[in-house]
C-alpha positions in Angstrom: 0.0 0.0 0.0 1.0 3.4 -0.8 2.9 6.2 2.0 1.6 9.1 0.0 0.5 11.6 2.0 -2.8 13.3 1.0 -2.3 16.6 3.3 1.2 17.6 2.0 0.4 16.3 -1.7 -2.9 19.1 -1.5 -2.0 21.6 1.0 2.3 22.1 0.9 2.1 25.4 -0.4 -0.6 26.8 1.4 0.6 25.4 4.4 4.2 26.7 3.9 2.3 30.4 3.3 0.0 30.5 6.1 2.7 29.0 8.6 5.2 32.1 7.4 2.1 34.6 8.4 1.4 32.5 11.7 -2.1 31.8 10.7 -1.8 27.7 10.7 -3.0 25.1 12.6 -1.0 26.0 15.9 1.2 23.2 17.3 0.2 21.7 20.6 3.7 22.8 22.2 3.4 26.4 20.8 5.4 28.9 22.0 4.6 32.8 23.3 6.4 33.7 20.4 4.9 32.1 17.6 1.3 33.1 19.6 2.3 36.3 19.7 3.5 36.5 16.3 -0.2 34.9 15.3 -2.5 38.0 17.0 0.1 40.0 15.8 -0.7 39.5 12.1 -4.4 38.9 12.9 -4.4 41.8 14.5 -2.3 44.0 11.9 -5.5 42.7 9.2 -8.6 44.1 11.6 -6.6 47.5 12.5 -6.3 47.8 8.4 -10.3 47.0 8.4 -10.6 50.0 11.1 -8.5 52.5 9.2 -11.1 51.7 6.2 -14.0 51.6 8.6 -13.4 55.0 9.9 -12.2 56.7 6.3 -16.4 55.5 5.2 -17.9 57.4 8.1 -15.4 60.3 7.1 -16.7 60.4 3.8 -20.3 59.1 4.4 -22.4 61.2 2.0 -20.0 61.5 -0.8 -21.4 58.7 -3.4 -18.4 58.9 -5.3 -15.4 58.8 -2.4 -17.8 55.4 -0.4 -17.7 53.5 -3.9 -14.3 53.6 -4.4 -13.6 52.6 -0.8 -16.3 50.0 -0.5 -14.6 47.2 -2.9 -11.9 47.1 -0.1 -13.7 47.3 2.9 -15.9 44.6 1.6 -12.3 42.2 0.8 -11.0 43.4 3.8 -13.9 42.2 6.1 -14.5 38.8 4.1 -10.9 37.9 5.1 -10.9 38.5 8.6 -14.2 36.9 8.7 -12.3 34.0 6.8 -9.3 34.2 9.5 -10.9 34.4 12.3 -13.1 31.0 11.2 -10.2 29.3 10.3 -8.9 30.1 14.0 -11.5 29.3 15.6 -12.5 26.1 13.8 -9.1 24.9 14.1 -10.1 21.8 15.8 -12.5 20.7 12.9 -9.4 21.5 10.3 -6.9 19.3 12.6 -10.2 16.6 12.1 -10.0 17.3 8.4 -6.1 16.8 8.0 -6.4 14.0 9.8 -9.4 12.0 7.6 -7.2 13.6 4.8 -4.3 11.0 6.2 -6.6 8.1 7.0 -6.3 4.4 5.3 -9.6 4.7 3.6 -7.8 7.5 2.0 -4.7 6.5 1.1 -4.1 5.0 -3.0 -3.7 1.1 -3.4 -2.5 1.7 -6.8 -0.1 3.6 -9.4 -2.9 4.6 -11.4 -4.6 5.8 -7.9 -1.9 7.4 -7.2 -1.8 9.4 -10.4 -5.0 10.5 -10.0 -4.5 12.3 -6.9 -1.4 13.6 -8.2 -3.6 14.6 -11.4 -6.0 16.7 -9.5 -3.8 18.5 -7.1 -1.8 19.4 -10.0 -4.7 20.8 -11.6 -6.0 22.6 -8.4 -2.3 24.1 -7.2 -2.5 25.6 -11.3 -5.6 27.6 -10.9 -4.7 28.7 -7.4 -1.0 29.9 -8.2 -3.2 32.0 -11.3 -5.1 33.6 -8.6 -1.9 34.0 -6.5 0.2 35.1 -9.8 -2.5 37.5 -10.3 -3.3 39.1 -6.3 0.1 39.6 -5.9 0.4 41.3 -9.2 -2.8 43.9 -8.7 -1.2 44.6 -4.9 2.2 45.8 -7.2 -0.3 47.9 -9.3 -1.6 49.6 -6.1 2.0 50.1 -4.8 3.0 51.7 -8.4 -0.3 53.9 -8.4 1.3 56.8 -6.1 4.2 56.9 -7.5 3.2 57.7 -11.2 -0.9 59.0 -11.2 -0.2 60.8 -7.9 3.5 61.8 -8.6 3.0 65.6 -8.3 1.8 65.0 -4.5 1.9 62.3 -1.8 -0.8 60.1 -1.1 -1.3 56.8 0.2 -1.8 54.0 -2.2 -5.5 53.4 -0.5 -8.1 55.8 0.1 -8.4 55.2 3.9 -8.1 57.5 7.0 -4.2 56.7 8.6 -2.9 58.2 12.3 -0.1 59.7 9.8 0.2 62.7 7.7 1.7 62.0 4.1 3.0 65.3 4.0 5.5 64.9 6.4 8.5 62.3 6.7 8.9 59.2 7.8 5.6 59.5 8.5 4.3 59.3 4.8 7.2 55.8 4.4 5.6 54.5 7.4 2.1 54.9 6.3 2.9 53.5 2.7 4.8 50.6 4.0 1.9 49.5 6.3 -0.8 49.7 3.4 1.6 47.9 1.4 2.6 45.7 3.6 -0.9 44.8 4.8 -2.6 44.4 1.5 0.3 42.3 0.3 0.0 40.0 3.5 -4.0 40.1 2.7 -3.5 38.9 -0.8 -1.4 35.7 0.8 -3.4 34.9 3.2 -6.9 34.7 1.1 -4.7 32.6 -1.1 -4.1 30.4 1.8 -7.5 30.3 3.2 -9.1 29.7 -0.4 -6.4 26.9 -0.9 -7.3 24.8 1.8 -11.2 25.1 1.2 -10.5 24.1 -2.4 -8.2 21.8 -2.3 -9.9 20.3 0.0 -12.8 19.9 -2.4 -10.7 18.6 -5.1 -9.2 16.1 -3.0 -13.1 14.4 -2.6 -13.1 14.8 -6.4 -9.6 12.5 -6.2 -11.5 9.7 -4.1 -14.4 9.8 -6.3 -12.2 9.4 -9.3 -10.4 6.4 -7.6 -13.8 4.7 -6.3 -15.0 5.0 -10.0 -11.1 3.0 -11.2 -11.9 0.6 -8.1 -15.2 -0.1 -9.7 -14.2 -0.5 -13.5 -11.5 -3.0 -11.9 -14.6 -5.0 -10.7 -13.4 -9.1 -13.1 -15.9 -10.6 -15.5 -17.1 -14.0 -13.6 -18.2 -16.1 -16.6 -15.0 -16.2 -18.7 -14.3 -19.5 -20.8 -12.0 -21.6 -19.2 -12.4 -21.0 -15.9 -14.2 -23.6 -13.2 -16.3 -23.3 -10.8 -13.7 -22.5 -7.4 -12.4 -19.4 -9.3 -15.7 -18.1 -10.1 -16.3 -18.3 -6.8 -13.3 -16.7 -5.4 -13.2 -13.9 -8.1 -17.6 -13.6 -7.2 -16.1 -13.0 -3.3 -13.5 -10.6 -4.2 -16.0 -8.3 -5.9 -18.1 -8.2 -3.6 -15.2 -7.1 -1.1 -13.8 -5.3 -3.7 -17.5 -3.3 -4.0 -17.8 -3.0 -0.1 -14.2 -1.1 0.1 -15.7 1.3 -2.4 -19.0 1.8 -0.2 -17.1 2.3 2.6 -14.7 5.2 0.6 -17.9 6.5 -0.7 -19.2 6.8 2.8 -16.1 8.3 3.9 -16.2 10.8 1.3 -20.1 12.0 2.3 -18.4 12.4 5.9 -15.7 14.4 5.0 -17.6 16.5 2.6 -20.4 17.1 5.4 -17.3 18.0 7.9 -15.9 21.0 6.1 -19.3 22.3 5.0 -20.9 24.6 7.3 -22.8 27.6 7.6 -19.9 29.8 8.3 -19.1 29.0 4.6 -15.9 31.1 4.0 -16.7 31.1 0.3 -20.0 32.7 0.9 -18.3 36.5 1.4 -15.9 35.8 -1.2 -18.7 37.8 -3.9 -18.4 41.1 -1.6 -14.6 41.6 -3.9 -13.1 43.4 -5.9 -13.9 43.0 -9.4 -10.2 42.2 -11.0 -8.6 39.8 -8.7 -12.2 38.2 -7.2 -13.2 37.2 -10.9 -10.4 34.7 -11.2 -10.8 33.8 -7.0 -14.9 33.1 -8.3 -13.7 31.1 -11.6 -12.2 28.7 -9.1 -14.3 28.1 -6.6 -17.1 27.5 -9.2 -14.8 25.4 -11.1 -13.9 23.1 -7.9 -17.7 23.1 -7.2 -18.7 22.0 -10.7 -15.8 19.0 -10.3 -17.3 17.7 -7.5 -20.6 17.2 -8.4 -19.7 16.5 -11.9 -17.6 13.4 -10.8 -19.7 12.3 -8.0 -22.5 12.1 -10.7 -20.7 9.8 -12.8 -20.8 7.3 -9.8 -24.2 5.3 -10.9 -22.8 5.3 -14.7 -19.6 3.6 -13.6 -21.1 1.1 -11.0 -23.5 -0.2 -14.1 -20.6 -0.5 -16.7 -19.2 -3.1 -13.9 -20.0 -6.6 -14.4 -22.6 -6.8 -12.2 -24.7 -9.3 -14.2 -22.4 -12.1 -13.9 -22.2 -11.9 -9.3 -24.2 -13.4 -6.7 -27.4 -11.7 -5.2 -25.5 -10.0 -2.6 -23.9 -8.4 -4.9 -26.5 -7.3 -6.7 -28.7 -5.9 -3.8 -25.4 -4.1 -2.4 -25.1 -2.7 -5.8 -28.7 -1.3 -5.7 -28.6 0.2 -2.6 -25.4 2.0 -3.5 -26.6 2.9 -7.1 -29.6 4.7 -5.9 -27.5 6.4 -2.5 -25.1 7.3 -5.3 -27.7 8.4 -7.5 -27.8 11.8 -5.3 -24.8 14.4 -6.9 -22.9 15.8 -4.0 -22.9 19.5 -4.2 -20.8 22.7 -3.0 -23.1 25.4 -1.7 -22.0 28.3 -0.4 -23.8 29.0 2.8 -25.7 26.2 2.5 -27.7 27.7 -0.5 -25.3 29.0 -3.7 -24.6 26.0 -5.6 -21.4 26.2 -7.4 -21.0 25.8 -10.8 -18.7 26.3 -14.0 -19.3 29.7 -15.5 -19.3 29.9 -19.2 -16.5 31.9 -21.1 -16.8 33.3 -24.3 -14.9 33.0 -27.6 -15.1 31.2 -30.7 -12.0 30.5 -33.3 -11.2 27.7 -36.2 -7.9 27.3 -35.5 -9.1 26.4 -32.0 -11.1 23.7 -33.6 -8.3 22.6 -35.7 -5.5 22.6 -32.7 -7.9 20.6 -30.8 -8.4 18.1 -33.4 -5.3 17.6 -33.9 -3.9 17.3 -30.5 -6.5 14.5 -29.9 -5.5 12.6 -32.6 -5.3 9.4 -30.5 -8.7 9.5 -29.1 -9.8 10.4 -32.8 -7.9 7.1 -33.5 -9.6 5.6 -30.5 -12.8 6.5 -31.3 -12.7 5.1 -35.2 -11.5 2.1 -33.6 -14.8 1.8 -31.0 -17.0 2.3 -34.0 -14.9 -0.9 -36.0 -15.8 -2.8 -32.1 -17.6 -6.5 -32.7 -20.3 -5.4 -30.5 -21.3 -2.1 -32.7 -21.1 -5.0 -35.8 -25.0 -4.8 -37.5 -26.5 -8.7 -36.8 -29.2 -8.2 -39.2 -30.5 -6.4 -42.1 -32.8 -4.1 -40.0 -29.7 -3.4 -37.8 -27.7 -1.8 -41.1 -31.2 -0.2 -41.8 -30.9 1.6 -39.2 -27.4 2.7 -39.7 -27.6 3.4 -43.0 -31.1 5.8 -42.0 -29.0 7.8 -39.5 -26.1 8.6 -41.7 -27.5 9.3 -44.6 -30.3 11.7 -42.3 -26.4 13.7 -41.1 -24.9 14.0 -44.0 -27.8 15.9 -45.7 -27.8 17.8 -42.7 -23.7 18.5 -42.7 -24.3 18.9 -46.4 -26.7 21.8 -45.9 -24.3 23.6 -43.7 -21.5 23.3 -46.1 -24.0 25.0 -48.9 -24.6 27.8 -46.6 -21.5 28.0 -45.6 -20.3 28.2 -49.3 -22.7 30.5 -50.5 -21.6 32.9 -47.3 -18.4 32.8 -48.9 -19.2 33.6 -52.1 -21.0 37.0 -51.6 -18.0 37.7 -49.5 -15.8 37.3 -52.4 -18.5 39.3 -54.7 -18.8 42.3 -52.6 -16.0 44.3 -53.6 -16.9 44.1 -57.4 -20.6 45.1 -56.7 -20.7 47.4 -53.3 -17.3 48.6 -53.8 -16.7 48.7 -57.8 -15.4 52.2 -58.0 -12.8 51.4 -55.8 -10.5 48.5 -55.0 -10.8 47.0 -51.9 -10.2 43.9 -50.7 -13.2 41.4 -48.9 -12.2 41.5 -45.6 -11.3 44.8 -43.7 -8.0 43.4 -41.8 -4.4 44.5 -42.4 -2.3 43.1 -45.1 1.3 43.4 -46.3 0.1 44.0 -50.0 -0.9 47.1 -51.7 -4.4 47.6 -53.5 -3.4 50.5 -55.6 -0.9 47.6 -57.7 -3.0 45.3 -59.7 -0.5 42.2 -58.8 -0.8 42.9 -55.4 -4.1 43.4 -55.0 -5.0 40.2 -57.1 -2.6 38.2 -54.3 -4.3 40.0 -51.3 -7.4 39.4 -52.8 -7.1 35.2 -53.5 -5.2 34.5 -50.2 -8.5 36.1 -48.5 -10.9 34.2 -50.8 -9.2 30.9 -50.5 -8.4 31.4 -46.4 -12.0 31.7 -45.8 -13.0 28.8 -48.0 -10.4 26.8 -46.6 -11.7 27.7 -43.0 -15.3 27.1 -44.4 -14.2 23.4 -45.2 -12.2 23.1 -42.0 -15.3 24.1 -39.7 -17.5 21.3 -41.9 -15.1 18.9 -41.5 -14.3 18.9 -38.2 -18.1 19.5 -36.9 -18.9 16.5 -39.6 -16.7 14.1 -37.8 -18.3 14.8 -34.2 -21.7 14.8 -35.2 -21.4 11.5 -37.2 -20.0 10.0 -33.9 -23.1 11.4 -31.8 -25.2 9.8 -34.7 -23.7 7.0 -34.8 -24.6 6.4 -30.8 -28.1 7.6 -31.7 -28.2 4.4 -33.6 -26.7 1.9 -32.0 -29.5 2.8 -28.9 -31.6 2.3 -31.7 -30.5 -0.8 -32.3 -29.9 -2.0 -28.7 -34.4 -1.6 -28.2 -34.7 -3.6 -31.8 -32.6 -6.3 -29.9 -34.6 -5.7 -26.6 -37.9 -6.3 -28.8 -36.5 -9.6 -29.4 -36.9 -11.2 -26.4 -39.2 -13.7 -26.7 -41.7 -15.1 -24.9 -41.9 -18.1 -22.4 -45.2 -19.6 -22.4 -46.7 -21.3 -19.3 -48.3 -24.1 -21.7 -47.8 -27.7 -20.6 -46.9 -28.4 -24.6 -43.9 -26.6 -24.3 -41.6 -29.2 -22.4 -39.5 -27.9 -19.6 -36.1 -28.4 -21.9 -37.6 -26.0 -24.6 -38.8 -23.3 -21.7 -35.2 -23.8 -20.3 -33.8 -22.9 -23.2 -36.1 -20.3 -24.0 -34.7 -18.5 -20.8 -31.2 -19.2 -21.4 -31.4 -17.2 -24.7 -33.3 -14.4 -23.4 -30.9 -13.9 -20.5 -27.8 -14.3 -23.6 -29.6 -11.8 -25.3 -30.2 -9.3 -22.7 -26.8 -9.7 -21.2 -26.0 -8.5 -24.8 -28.0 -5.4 -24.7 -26.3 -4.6 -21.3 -22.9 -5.2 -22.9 -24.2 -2.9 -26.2 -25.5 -0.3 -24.2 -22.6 0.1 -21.5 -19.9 0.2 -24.9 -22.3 3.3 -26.1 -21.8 5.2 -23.3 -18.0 4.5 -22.9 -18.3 5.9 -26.5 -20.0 9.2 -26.0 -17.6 10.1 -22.8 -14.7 9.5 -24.9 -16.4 11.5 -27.6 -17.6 14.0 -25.0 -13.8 14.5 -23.5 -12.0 15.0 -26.9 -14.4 17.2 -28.4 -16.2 18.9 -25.4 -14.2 22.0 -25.6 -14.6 22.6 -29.2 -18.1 22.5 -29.0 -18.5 24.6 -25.6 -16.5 27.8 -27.2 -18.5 27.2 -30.7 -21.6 27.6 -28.2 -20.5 30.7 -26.6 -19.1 32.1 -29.8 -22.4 31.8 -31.6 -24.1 34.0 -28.9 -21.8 37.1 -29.8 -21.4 36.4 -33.5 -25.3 36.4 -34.1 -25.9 39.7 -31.9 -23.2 40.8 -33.8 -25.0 40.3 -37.0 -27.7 40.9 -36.3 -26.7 44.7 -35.5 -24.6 44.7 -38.6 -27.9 43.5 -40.8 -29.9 46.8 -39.4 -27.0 49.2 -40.4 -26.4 47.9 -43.5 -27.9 49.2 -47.0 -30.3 46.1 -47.8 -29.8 46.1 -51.7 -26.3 45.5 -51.4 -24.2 42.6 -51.5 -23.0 43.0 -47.6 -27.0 42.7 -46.7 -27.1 39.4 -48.5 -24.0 37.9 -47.1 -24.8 38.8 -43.5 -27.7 37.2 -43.7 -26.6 34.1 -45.3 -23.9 33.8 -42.6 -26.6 34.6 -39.8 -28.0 31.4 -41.3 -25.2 29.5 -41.3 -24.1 30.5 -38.2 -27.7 29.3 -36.9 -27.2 26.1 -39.1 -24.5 24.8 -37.2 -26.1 25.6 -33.9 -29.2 24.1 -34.7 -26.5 20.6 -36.0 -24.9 20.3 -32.6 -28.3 21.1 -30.8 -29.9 18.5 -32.9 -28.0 16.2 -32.7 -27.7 16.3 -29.2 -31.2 15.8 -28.8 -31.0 13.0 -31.1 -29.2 11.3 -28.5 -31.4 12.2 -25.6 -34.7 11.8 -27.4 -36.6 9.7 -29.9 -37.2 10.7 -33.0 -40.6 11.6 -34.2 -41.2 12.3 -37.9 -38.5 14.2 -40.1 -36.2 16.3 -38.2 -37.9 20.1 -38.2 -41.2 18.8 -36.9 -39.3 16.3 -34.7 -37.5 19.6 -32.9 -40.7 21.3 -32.4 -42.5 19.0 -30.9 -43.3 19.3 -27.2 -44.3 15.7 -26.3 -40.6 13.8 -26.5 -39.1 11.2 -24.7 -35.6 10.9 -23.7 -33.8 8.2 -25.2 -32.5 6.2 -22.1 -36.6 6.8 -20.8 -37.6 5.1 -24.6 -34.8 2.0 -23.9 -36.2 1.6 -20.2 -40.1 1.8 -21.8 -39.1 -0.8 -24.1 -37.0 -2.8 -21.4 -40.3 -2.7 -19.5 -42.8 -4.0 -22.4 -40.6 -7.0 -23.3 -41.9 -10.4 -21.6 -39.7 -10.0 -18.1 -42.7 -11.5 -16.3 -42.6 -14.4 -18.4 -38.5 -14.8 -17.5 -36.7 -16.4 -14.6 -35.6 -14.4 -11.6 -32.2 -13.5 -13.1 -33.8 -12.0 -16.0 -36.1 -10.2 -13.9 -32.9 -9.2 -11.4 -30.5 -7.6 -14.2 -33.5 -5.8 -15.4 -34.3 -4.3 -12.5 -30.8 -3.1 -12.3 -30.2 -1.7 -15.4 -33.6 0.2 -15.2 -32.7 1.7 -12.4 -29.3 2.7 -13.9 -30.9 4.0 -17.0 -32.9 6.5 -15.1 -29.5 9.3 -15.8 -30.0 9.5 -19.5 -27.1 10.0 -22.1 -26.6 13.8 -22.4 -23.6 15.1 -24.4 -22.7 18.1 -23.1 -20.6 21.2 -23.9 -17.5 21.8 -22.0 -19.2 19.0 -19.4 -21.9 21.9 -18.4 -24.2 22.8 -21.0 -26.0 19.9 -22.7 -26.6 19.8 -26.7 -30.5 19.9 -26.4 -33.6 22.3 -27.9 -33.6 24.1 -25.3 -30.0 25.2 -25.3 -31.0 26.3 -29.2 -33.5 28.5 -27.9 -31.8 29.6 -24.9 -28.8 31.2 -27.5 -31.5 32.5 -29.2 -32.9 34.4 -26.8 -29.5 35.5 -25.2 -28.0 36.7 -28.9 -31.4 38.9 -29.2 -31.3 40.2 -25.8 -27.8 41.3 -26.7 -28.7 42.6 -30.1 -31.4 44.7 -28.6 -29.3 46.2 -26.1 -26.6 47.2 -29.1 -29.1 48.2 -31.6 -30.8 50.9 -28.6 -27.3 51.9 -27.8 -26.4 52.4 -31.4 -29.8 54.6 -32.2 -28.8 57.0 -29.6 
């Protein structure tokens, strides 16, 4: 078993910060010193909360001079409020450190281990960003004096001091202590805010490693094997799921421990705008992590193979599946849910980097779709894959017409709108001339071929992930054609008991085999999900600013020209491939009624997983023996999380995400286009 140590792995570097400002868990042999040294810089933080305190009432009455000091107060006062918790909480954080260290805890493998290591990589990053940038903004206050104020003396904070800048060393005492005390503020919300975190992404690590514990969980029924090692590999399963009940219950503890109504992220809004944005980014980030991986629990108990244990097993599993069932989530003050917040931007070449850096799971995932178990059995079976593709590729196809056509009255304008002059198609710097013909011909095709080129790019890459969703959407489809399948077992005395018997045993092959089917689709779409998640998320966010945008650009522009045509041909395209990914989302989620446009506007749907559990529910199961009845029981209750492919892991591909854009880009639009009028 593994010596790594949880608490120094997570918390080194805030430990080695807070224990340099005396603000750490205090040893039990601590000395007058070291206490002293601790109220000292507790005490130096509330006395630089009194300064501002009094400077308010000073000024109390003058709108402008209380806005401009209210930012700090309001930082100031959330981090004493964090310090002072901290202190007096300190036996609960010795209790947390301690469960942090505890066997339950601790990795039993490499690839355990690397997934601790993983995460508190990935949490020390965005905490040393927030550090990187504190620190940086406390050098921008220190500067501030010294180059916007340089004709006079003033403090670098607005705030009433017991010294007179005009006067020395009065005026280098008073800016050292602002400086000083800021500067010490800065490290110590970065030490408070590292724990808290870390903290959280350390439950995130021991959800990760309960989900590898499970996936470890050995087939029983392989060929070869006798009876005494099914046995022995049926009892180390079940110890082997036990251990991750126990971890799992351990985690709820933990979590439970740390969160209380004295929330220190609660306060953590009442900031500054510059530094707080980044110190919100992450809390929200750790808080989205933790219920995002906690919710992938159920999913990865189901893909183990349950079907093949003993009944203990099973109703072990069932409890935990539907205890697990339940997402753990970070609220601040018991009532702020923390989640990822949405970033904006949108770019081809992001696309393109992206495909090409996952060029192994694009490999991997060509590979899935080549799997024996994807592999049509029957001419209904190819039917059905041959219906889905052809039904995206018309789609993709429309797209790339749009998309073409956009480009085309791009590369028309300047000989219509612009004839009396040349000019190129794009308004963006180049290193060529349009007064020389030769010059202006090579400006003009590297535009017009560029924007083709990044026309194709955006239909090839968005082809290739919506295929794959597709390509899911079918092979659900043809998991309920093989559920349908299932035959019945009549109760007749003319059927003799070896035919019923045999009846059975194919029924349970056969429904082991939609298991097996429907637990490879999912491991599909998450490998699909984490490759191109991030492409799709910034192509959502993008879209919101590129059709309020247009939109804008449509009013002010002359509507007989060339411009008027293209912009709305692009506003369609641009809609186009928004309505693909949105579509095809829901294809994955719902069951298709009809042709596609009367399918998305349709109010009465029915997601997909809810369609394979209703057919899983009308097959003959009552007719079937007890195992039959068992696994289906289990996998119903399993398929209640349906399969939702979401953007960036947050906002799911669905109509109402389509419509939700929609309503965001007009909202935007309408506040440009009233701005623009005046």
């Amino acid at each position: 078993m593994s010596t790594l140590k949880s608490e120094d792995l997570y918390l080194n570097r805030a430990k080695l910060v807070m224990k340099y400002l005396g603000v750490w868990v205090p040893a039990a042999n601590e000395t007058i010193t070291l206490k002293s040294y601790r109220l000292f810089m507790i005490f130096l933080q509330y006395l630089f909360l009194l300064f501002q305190i009094i400077y308010i009432f000073q000024v109390w009455g003058d709108l402008e001079a209380v806005s401009q000091a209210s930012y700090l107060l309001f930082t100031q006062a959330c981090l004493c409020f964090k310090i002072t918790v901290l202190q007096i909480n300190v036996d609960l954080l010795k209790d947390l450190l301690n469960r942090m260290n505890s066997e339950i805890f601790l990795p039993q493998s490499r690839e355990q281990e690397r997934i601790l290591k993983r995460q508190a990589k990935r949490i020390k990053q965005l905490l040393l960003a927030f550090m990187i940038s504190s620190q940086t903004t406390c050098l921008l206050w220190a500067l501030k004096p010294l180059f916007d104020d340089a004709g006079s003396r003033n403090f670098p904070f607005d705030m009433w001091m017991p010294v007179r800048p005009e006067f020395s060393p009065q005026y280098e005492l008073g800016f050292a202590f602002q400086l000083l005390t800021i500067c010490t503020s800065a490290y110590m919300y970065f030490g408070a805010d590292s724990i808290a975190l870390s903290m959280v992404i350390f439950a995130c690590a021991q959800l990760n490693i309960i989900k590898d514990k499970i996936l470890n969980i050995s087939f029983v029924h392989v060929q070869g094997r006798s009876d005494i090692e099914k046995t022995i590999i049926v009892s180390e399963n079940n110890k082997k799921l036990i251990d991750c009940i126990k971890q799992h219950q351990a985690i709820v503890s933990y979590f439970l421990s740390q969160v209380d109504w004295r929330s220190m992220q609660f306060f953590s809004i009442l900031t500054y705008l510059s530094v707080m944005i980044s110190q919100l980014f992450v809390c929200c980030w750790c808080g989205h992590e933790l219920t995002a991986t906690s919710e992938e629990l159920p999913t990865v108990l189901y893909k183990c193979p349950w079907y093949e244990q003993d009944l203990q097993f099973m109703r072990t599993l069932r409890v935990a599946a539907m205890r697990m069932g339940r997402p753990t989530v970070l609220r601040a003050g018991h009532y702020i849910s923390l989640s990822r917040p949405t970033f904006v931007a949108a770019s081809v070449c992001y696309k393109v980097a992206v495909f090409i850096l996952h060029k192994k799971n694009l490999k991997s995932l060509l590979e899935y779709m080549m799997v024996d178990i994807f592999v049509p059995q029957s001419a209904v079976h190819s039917e059905i894959l041959i219906t889905r593709a052809r039904k995206v590729k018309r789609l993709c196809a429309v797209f790339l017409v749009s998309a073409f056509m956009t480009c085309s009255l791009w590369a028309s304008m300047p000989w219509f709108d612009e004839a009396e002059t040349r000019s190129f198609p794009f308004k963006i710097w180049m290193p060529v001339s349009t007064h020389t013909f030769t010059q202006y011909i090579l400006g003009y095709l590297y535009q017009i071929v560029s924007v083709y080129i990044s026309a194709l790019l955006f239909f090839a890459v968005d082809s290739t992930t919506l295929s794959m969703i597709i390509f899911g959407c079918a092979q659900l489809e043809i998991v309920i054609d093989k559920i349908k399948k299932v035959k019945n077992v009549p109760m007749s005395a003319k059927l003799n008991k070896t035919a019923k018997e045999q009846l059975v045993k194919d029924s349970n092959e056969l429904f082991i085999q939609c298991i097996h089917q429907h637990q490879e689709v999912i491991r599909f779409v998450e490998l699909l999900e984490n490759t191109y998640h991030a492409n799709i998320f910034f192509q959502l966010s993008g879209t919101v600013g590129i059709i309020c945008i247009i939109g804008l650009r449509i009013t002010i522009t002359e509507p007989s020209s060339v411009q008027f045509y293209s912009m709305l041909n692009y506003m369609v395209t641009m809609l186009s491939q928004l309505l693909l990914y949105c579509w095809c989302g829901t294809e994955l989620t719902t069951k298709c009624i009809g042709n596609w446009y009367t399918y998305l506007l349709s109010t009465q749907l029915l997601h997909e997983s809810e369609d394979l559990r209703q057919w899983i529910y009308q097959c003959p199961w009552y007719e079937q023996d007890f195992k039959f009845r068992r696994s289906l029981v289990i996998a119903m209750e399993c398929m209640k999380k349906p399969i939702i492919f979401k953007a960036g892991h947050y906002i799911p591909l669905s109509r109402p995400t389509f419509v939700s854009i929609l309503r965001s880009s007009y909202s935007y639009f309408a506040v440009l286009n009233q701005a623009n009028n005046k």
